[in-house]
C-alpha positions in Angstrom: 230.0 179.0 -144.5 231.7 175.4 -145.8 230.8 175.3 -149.3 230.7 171.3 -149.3 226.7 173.1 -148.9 227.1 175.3 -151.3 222.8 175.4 -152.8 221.9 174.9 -148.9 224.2 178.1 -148.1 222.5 180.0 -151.0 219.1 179.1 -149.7 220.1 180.2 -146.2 221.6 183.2 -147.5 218.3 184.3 -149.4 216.6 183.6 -145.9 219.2 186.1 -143.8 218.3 188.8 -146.5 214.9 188.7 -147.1 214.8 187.4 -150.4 213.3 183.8 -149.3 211.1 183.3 -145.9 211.4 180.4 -143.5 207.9 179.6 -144.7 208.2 179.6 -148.1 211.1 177.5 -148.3 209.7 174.8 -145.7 206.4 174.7 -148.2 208.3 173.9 -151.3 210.6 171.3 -149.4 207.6 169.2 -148.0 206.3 169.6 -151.4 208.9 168.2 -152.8 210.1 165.6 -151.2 207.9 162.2 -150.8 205.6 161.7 -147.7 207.8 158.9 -146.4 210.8 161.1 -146.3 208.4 163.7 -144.4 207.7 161.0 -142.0 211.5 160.2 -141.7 212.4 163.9 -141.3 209.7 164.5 -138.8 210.6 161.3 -136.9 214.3 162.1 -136.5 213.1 165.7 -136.0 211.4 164.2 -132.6 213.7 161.6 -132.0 216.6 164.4 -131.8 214.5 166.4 -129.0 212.9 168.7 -130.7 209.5 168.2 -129.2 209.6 170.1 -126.7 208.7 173.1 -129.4 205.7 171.6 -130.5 202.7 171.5 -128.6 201.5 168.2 -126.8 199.6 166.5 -129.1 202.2 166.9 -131.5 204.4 165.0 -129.3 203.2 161.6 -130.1 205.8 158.8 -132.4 205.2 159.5 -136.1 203.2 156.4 -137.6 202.9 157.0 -141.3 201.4 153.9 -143.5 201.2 154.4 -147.2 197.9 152.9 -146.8 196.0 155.2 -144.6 
């Protein structure tokens, strides 16, 4: 793997052995990050085709307002 990634690589690493799951690391990260960049992420996520894992009602455009 490049290491221009090098923490990513790590993290992916600890994945492919067991150390870290899929799930815990997805948790944290939405933790983490703010809700707009969740609504960016999941809005490139669909606009990148993606959709087609998700089931149909998930399908819909992304509208997040910070005042809802």
């Amino acid at each position: 793997m490049p290491t221009a990634r090098k923490t990513t690589n790590q993290i992916l690493e600890a994945i492919d052995d067991g150390i870290l799951t899929n799930k815990t690391v997805l948790e944290s990260l939405l933790k983490y990050l703010s809700e707009d960049q969740v609504a960016e992420f999941y809005q490139s996520f669909l606009d990148e085709g993606h959709a087609e894992y998700l089931p149909p009602v998930a399908k819909q455009p992304y509208e997040y307002s910070f005042w809802n």
